[in-house]
PDB file of N, CA, C and O in Angstrom:
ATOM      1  N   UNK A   1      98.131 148.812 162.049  1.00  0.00           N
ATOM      2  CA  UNK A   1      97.259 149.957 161.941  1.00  0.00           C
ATOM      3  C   UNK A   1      96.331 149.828 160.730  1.00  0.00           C
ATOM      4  O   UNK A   1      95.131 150.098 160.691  1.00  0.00           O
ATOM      5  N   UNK A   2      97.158 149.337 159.694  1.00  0.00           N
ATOM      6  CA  UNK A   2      95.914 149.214 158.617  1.00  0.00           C
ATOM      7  C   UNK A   2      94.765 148.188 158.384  1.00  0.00           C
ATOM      8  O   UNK A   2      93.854 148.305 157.564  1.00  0.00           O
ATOM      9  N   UNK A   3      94.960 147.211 159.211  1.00  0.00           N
ATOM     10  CA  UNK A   3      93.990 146.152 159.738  1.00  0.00           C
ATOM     11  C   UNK A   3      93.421 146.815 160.841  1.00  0.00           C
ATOM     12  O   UNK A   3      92.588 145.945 161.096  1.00  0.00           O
ATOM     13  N   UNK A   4      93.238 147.607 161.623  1.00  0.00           N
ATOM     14  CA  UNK A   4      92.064 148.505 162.029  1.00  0.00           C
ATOM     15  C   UNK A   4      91.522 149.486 160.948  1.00  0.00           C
ATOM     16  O   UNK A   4      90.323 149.750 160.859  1.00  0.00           O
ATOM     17  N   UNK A   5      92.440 149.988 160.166  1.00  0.00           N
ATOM     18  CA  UNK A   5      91.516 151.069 159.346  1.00  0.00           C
ATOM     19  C   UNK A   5      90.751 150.108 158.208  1.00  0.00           C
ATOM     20  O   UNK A   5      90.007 150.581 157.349  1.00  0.00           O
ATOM     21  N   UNK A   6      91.008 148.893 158.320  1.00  0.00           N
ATOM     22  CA  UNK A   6      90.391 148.036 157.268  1.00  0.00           C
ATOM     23  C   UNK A   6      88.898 147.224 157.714  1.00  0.00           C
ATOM     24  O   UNK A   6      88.106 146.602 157.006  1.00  0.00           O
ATOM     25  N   UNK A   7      88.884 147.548 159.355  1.00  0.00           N
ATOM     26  CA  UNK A   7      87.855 146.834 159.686  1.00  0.00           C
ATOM     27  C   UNK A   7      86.712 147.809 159.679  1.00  0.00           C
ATOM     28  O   UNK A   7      85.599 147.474 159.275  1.00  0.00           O
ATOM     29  N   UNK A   8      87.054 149.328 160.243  1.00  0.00           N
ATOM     30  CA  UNK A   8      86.332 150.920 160.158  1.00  0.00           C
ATOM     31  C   UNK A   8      85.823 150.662 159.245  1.00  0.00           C
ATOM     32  O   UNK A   8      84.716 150.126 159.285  1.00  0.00           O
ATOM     33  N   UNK A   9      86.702 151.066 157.619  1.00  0.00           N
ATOM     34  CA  UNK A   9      86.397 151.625 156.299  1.00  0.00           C
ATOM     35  C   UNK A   9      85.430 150.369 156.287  1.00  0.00           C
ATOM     36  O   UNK A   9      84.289 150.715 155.983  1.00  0.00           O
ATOM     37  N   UNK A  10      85.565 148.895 156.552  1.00  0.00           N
ATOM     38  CA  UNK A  10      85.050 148.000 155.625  1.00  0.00           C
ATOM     39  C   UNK A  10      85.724 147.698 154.295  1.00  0.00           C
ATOM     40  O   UNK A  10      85.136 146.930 153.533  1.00  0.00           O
ATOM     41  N   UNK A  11      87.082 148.301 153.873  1.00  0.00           N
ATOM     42  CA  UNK A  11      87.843 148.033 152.832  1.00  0.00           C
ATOM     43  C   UNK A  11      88.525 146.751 153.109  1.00  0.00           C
ATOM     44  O   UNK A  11      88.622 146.139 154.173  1.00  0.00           O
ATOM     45  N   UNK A  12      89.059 146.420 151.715  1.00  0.00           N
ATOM     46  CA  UNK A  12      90.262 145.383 152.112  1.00  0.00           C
ATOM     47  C   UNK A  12      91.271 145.439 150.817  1.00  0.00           C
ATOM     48  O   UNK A  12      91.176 146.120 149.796  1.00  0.00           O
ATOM     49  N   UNK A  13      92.447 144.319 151.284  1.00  0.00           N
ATOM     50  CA  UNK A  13      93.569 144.485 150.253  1.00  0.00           C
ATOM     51  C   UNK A  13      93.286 144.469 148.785  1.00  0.00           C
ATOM     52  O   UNK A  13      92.414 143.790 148.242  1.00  0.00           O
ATOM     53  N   UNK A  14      94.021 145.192 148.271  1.00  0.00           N
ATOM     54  CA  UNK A  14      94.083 144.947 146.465  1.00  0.00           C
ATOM     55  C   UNK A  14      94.859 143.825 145.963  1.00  0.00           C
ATOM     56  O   UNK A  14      95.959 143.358 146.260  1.00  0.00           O
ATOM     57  N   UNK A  15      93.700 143.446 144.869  1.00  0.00           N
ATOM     58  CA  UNK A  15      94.071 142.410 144.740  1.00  0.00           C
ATOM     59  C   UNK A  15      94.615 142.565 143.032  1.00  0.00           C
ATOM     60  O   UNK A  15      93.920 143.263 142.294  1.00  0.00           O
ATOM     61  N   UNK A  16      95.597 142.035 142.587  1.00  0.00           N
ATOM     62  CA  UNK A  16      96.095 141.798 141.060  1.00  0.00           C
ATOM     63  C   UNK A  16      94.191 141.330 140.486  1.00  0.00           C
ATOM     64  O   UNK A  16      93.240 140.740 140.998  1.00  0.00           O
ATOM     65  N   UNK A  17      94.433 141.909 139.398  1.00  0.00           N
ATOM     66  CA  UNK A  17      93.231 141.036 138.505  1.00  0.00           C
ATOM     67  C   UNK A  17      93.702 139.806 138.066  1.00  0.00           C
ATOM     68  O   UNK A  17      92.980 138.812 138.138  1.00  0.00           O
ATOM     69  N   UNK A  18      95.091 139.745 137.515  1.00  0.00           N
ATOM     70  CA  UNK A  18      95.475 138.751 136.487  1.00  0.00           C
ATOM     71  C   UNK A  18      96.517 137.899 137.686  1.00  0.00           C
ATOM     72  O   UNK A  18      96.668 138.493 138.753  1.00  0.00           O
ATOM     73  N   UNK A  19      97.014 136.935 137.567  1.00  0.00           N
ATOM     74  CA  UNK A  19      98.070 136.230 138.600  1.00  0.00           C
ATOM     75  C   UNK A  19      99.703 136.866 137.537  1.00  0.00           C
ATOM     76  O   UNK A  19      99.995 136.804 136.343  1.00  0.00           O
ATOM     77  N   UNK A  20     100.359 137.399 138.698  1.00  0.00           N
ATOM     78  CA  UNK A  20     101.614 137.193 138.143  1.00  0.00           C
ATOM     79  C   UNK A  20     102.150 138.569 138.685  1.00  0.00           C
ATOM     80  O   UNK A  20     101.482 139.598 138.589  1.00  0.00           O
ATOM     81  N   UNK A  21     103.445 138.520 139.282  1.00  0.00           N
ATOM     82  CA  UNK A  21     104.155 139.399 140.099  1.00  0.00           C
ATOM     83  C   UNK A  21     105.882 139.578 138.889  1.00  0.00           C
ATOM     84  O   UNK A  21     106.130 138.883 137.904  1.00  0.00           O
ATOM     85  N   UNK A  22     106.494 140.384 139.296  1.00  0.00           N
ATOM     86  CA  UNK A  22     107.498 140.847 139.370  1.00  0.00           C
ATOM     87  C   UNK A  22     108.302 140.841 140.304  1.00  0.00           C
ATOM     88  O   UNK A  22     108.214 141.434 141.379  1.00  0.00           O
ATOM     89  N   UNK A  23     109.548 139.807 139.717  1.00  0.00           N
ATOM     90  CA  UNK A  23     110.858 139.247 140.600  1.00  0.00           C
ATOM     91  C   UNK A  23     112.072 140.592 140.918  1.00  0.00           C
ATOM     92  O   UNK A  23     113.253 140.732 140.599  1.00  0.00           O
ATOM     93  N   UNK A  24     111.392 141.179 141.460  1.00  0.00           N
ATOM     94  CA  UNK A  24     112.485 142.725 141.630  1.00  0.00           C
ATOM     95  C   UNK A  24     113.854 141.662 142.613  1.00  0.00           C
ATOM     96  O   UNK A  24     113.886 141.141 143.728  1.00  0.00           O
ATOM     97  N   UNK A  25     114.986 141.778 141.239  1.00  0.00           N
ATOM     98  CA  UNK A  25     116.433 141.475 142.667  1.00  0.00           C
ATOM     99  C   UNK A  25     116.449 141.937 143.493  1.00  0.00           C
ATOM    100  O   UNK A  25     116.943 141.325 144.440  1.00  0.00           O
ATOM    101  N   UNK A  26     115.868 143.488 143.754  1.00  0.00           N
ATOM    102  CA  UNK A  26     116.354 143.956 145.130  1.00  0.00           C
ATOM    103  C   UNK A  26     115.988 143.556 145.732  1.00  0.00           C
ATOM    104  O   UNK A  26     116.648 143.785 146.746  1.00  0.00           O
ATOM    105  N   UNK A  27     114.673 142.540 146.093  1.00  0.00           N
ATOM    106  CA  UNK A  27     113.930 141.975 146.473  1.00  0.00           C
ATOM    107  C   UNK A  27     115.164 140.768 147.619  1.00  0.00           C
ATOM    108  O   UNK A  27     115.112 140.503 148.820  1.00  0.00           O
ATOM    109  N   UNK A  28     115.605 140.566 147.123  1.00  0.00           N
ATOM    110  CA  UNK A  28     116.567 139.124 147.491  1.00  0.00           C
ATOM    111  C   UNK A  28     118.367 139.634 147.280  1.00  0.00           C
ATOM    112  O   UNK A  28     119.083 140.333 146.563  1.00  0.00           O
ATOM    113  N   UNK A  29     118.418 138.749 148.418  1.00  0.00           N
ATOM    114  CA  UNK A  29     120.065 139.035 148.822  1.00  0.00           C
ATOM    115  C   UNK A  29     121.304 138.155 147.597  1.00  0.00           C
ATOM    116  O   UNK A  29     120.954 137.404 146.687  1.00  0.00           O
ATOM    117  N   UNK A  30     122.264 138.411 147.828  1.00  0.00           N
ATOM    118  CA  UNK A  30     123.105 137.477 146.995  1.00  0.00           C
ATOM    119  C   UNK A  30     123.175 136.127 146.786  1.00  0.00           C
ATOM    120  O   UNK A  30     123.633 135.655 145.745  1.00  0.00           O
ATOM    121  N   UNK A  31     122.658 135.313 147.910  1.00  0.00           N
ATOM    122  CA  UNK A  31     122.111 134.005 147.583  1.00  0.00           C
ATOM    123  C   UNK A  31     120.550 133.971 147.066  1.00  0.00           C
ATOM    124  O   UNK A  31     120.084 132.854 147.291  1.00  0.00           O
ATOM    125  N   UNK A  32     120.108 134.379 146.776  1.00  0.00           N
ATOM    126  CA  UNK A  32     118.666 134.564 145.811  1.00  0.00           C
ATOM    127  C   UNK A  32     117.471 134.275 147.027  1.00  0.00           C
ATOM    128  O   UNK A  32     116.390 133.698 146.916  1.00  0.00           O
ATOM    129  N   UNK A  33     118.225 135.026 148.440  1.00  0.00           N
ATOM    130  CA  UNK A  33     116.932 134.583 149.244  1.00  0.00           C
ATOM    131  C   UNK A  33     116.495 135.607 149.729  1.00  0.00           C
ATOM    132  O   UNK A  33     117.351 136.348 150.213  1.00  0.00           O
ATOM    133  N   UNK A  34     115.290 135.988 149.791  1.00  0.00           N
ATOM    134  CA  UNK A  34     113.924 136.708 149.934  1.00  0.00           C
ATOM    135  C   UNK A  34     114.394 137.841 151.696  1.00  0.00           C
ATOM    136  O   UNK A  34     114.526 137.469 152.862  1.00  0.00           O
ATOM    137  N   UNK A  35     114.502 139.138 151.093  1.00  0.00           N
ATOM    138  CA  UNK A  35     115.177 139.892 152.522  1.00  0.00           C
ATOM    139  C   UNK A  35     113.932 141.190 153.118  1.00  0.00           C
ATOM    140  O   UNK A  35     113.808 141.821 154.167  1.00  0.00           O
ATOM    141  N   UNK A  36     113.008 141.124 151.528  1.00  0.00           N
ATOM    142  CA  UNK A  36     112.017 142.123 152.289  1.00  0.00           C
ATOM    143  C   UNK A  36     110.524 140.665 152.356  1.00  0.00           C
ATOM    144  O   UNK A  36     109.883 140.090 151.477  1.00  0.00           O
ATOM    145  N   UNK A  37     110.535 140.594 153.818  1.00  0.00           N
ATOM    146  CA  UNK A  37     109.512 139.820 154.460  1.00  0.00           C
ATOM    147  C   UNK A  37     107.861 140.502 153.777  1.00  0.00           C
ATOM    148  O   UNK A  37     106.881 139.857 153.406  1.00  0.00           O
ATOM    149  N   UNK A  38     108.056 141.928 153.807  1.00  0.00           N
ATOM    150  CA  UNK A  38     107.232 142.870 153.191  1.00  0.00           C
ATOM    151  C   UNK A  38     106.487 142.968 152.055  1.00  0.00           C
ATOM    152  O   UNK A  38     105.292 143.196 151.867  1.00  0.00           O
ATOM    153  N   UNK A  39     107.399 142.757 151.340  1.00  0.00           N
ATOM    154  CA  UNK A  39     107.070 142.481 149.665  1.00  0.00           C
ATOM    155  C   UNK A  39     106.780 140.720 149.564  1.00  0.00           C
ATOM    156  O   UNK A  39     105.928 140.239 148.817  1.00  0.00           O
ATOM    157  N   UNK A  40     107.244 140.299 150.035  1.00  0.00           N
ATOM    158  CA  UNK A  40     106.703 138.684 149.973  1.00  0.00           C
ATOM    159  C   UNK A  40     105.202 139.017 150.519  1.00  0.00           C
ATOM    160  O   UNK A  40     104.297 138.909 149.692  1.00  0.00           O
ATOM    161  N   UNK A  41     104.918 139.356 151.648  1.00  0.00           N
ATOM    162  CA  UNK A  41     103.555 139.118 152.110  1.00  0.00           C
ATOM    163  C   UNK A  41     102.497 139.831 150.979  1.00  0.00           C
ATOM    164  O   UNK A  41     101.463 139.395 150.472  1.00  0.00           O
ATOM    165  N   UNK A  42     103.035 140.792 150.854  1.00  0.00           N
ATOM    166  CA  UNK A  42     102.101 141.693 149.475  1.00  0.00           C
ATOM    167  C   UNK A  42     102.193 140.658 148.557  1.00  0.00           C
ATOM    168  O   UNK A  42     101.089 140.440 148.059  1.00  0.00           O
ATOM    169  N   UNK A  43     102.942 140.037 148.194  1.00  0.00           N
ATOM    170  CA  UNK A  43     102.548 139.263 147.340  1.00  0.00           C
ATOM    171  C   UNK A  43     101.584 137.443 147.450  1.00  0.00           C
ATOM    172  O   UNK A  43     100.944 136.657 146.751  1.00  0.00           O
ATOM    173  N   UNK A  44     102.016 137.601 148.609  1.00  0.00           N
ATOM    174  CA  UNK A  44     100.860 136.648 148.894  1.00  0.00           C
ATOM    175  C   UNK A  44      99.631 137.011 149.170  1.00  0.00           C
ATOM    176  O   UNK A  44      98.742 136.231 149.510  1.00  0.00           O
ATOM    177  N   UNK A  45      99.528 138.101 149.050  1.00  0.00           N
ATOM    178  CA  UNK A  45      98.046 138.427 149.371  1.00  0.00           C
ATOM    179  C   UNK A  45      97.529 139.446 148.259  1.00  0.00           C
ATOM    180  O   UNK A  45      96.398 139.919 148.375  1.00  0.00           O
ATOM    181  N   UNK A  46      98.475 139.844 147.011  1.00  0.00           N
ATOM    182  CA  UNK A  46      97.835 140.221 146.291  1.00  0.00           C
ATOM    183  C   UNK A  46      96.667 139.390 145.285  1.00  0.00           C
ATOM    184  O   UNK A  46      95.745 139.798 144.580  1.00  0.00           O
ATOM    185  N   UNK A  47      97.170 138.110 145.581  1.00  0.00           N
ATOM    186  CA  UNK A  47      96.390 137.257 144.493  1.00  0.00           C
ATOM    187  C   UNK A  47      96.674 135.823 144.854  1.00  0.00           C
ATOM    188  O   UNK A  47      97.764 135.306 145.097  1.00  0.00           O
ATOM    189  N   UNK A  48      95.060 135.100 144.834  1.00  0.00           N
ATOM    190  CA  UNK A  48      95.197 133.854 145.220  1.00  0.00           C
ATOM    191  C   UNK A  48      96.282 132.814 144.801  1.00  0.00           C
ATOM    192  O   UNK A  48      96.456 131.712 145.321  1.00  0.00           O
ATOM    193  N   UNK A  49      96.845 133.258 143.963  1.00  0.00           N
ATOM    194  CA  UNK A  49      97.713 132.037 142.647  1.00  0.00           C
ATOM    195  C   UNK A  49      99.149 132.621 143.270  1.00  0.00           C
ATOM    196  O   UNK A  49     100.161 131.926 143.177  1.00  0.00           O
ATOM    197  N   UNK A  50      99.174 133.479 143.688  1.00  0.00           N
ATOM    198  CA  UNK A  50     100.915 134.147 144.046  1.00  0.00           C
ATOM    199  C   UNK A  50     101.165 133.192 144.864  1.00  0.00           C
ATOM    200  O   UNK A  50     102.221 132.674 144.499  1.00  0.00           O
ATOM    201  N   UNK A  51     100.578 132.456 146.177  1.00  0.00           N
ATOM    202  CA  UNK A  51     101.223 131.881 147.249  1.00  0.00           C
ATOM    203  C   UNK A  51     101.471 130.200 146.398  1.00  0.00           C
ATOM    204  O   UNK A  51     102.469 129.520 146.637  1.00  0.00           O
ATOM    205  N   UNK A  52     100.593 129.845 145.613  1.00  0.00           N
ATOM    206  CA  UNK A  52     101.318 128.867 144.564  1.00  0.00           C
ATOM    207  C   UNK A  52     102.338 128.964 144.081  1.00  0.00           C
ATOM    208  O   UNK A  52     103.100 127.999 144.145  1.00  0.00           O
ATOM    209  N   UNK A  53     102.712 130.079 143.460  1.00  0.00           N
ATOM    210  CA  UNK A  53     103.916 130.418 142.800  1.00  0.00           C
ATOM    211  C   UNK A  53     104.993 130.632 143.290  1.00  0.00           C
ATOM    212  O   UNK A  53     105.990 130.569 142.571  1.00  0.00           O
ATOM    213  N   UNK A  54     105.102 130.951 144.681  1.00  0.00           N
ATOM    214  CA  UNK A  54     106.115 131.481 145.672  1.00  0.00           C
ATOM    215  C   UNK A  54     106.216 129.794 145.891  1.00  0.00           C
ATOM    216  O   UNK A  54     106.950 129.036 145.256  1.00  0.00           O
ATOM    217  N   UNK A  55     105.519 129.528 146.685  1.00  0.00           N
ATOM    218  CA  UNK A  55     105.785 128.102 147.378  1.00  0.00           C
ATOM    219  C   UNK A  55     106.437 126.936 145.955  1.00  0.00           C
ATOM    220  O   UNK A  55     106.873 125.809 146.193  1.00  0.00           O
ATOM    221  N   UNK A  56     106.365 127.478 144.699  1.00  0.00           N
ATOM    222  CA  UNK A  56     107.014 126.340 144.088  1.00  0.00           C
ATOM    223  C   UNK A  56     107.864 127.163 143.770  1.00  0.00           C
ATOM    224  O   UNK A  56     107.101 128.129 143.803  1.00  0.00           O
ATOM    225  N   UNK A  57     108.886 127.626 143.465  1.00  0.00           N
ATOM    226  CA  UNK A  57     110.257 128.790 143.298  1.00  0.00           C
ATOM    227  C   UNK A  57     111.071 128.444 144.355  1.00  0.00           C
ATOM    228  O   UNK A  57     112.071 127.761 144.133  1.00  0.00           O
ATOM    229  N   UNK A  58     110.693 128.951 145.907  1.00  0.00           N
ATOM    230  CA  UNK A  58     111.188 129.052 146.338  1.00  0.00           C
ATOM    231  C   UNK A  58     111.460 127.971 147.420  1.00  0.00           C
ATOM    232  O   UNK A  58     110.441 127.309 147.621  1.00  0.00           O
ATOM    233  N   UNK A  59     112.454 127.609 148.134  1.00  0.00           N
ATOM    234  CA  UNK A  59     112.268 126.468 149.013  1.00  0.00           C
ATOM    235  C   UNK A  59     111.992 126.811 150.558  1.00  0.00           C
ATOM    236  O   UNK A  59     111.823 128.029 150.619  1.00  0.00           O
ATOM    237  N   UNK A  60     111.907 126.369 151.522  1.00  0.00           N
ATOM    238  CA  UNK A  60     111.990 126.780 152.567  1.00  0.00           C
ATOM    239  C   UNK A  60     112.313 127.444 153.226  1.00  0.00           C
ATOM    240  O   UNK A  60     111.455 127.823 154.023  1.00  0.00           O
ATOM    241  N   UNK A  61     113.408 127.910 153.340  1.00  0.00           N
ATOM    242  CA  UNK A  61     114.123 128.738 153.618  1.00  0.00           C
ATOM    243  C   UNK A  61     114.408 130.488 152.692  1.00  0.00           C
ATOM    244  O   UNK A  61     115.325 131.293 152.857  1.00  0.00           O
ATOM    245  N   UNK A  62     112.992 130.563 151.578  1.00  0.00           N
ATOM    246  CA  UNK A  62     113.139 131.327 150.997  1.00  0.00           C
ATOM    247  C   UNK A  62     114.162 131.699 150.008  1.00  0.00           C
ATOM    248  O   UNK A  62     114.376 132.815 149.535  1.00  0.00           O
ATOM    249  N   UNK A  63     114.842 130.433 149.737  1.00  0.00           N
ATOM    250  CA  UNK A  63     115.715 130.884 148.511  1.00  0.00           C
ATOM    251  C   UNK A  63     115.358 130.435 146.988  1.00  0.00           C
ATOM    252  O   UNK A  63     115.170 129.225 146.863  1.00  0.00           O
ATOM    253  N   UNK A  64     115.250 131.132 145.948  1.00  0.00           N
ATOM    254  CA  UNK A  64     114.980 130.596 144.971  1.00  0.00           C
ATOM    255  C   UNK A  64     115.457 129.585 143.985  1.00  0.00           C
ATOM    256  O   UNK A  64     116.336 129.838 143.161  1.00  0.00           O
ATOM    257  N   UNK A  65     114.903 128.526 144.082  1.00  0.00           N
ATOM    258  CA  UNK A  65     115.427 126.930 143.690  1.00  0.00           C
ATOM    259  C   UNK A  65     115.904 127.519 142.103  1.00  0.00           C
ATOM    260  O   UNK A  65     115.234 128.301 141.429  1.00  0.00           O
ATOM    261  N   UNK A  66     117.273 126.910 141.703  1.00  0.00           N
ATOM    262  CA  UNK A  66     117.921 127.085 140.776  1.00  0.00           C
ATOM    263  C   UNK A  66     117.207 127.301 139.833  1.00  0.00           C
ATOM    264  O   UNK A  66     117.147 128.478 139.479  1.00  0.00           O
ATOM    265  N   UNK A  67     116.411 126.301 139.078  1.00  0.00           N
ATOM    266  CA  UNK A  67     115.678 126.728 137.711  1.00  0.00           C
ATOM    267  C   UNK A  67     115.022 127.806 137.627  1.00  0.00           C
ATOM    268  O   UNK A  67     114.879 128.310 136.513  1.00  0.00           O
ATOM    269  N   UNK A  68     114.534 128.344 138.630  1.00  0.00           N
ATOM    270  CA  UNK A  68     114.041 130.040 138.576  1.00  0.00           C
ATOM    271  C   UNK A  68     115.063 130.988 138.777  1.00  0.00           C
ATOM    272  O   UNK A  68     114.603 131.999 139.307  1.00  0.00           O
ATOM    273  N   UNK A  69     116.413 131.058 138.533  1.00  0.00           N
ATOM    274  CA  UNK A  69     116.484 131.933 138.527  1.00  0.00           C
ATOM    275  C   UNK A  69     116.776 133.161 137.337  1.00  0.00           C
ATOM    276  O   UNK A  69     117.243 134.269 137.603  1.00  0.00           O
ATOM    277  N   UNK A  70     116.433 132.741 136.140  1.00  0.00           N
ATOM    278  CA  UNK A  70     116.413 133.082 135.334  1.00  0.00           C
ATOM    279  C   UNK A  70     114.657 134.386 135.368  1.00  0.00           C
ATOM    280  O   UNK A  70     114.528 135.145 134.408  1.00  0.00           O
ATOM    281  N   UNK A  71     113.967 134.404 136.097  1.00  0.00           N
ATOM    282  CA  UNK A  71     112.961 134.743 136.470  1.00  0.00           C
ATOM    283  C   UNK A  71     113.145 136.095 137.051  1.00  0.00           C
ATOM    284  O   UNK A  71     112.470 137.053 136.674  1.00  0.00           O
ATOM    285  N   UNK A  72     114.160 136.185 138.072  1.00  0.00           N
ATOM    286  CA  UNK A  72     114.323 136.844 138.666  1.00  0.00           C
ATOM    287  C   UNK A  72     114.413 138.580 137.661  1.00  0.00           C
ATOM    288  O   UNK A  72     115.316 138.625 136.826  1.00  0.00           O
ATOM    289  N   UNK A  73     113.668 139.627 137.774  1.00  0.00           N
ATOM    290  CA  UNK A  73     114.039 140.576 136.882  1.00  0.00           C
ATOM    291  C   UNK A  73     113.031 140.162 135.817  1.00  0.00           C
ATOM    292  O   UNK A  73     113.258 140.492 134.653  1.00  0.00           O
ATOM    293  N   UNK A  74     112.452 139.794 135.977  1.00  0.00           N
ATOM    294  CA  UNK A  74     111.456 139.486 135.230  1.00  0.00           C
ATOM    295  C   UNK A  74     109.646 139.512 135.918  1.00  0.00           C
ATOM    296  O   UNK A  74     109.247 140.272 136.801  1.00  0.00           O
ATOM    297  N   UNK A  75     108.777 138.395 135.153  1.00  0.00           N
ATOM    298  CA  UNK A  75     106.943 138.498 135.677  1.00  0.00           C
ATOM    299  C   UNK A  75     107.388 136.726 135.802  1.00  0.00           C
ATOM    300  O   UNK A  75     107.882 135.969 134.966  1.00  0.00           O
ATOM    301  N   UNK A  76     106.989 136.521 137.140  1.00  0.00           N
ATOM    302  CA  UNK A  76     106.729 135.340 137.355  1.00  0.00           C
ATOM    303  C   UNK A  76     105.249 134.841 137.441  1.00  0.00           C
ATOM    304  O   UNK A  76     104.539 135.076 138.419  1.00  0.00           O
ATOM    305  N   UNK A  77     104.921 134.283 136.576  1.00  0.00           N
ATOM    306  CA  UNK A  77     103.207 133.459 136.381  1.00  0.00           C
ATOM    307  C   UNK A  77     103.284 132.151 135.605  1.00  0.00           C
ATOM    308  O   UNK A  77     104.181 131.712 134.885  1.00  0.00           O
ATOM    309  N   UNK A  78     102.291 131.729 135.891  1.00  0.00           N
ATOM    310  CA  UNK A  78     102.517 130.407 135.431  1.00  0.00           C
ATOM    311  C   UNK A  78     103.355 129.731 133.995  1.00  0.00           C
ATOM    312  O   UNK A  78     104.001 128.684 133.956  1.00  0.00           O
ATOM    313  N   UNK A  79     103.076 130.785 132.786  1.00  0.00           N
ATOM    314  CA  UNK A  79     103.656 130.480 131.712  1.00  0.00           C
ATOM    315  C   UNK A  79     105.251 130.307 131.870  1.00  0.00           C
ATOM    316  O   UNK A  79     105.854 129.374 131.339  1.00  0.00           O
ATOM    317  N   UNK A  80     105.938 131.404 132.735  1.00  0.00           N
ATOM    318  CA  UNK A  80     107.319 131.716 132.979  1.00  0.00           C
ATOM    319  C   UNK A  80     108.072 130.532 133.853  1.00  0.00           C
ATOM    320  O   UNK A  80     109.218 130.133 133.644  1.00  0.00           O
ATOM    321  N   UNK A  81     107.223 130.089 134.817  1.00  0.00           N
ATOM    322  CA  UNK A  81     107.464 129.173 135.592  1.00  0.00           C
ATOM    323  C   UNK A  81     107.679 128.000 134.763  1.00  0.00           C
ATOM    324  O   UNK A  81     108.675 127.290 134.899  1.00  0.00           O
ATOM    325  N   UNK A  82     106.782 127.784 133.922  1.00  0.00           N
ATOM    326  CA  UNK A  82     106.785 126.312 133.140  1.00  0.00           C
ATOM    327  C   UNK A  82     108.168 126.308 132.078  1.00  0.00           C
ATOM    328  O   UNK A  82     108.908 125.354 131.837  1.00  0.00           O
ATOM    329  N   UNK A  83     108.251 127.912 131.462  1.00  0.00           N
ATOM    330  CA  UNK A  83     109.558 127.764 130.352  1.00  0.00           C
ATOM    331  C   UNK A  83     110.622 127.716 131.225  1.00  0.00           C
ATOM    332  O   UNK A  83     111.668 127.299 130.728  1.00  0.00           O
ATOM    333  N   UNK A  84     110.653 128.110 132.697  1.00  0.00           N
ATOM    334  CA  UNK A  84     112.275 128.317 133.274  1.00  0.00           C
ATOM    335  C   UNK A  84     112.209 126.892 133.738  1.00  0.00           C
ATOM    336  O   UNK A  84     113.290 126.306 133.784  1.00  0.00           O
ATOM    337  N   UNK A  85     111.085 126.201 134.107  1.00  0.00           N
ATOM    338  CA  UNK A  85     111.920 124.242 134.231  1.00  0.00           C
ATOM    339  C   UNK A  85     112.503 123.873 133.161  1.00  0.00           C
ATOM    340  O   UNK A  85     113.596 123.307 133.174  1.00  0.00           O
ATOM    341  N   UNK A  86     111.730 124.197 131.910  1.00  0.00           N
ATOM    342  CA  UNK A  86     112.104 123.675 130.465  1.00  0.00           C
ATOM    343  C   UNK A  86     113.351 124.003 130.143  1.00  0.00           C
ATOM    344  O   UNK A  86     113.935 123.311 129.309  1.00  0.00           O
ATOM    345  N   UNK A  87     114.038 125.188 130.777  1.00  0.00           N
ATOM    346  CA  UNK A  87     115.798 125.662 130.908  1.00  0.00           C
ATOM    347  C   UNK A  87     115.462 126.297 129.296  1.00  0.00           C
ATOM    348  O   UNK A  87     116.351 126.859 128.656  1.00  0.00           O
TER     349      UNK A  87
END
């Protein structure tokens, strides 16, 4: 429905100014894998750099590769990404 009211208005999605999301746990189940499909897509489409950031975190199957998980509960952007490889 909102991709018709988006073609009417002529609006479109909001976008982050800056790159960098928030790892809400509730977000993800007890194995650290991704349960609202919802909030992932918002975040791929809030900002060009999010679907970078998702796609290196997480693996295929949507679970978050060990060295991130210190992230989780936290702002994942590039700086955070680089200190949680560094352990």
């Amino acid at each position: 429905m909102s991709e018709v009211q988006f073609a009417v208005n002529g609006s479109n999605y909001i976008k982050y100014p800056n790159p960098g999301f928030y790892l809400n746990p509730d977000k993800l189940d007890a194995q650290q894998r991704v349960i609202d499909k919802t909030w992932l897509k918002a975040m791929y489409m809030s900002h060009d750099d999010h679907g970078d950031y998702i796609e290196q975190i997480f693996d295929a199957n949507l679970q978050l590769k060990a060295p991130y998980i210190p992230l989780i509960g936290g702002l994942v952007d590039a700086s955070s990404i680089v200190t949680a490889l560094k352990g």
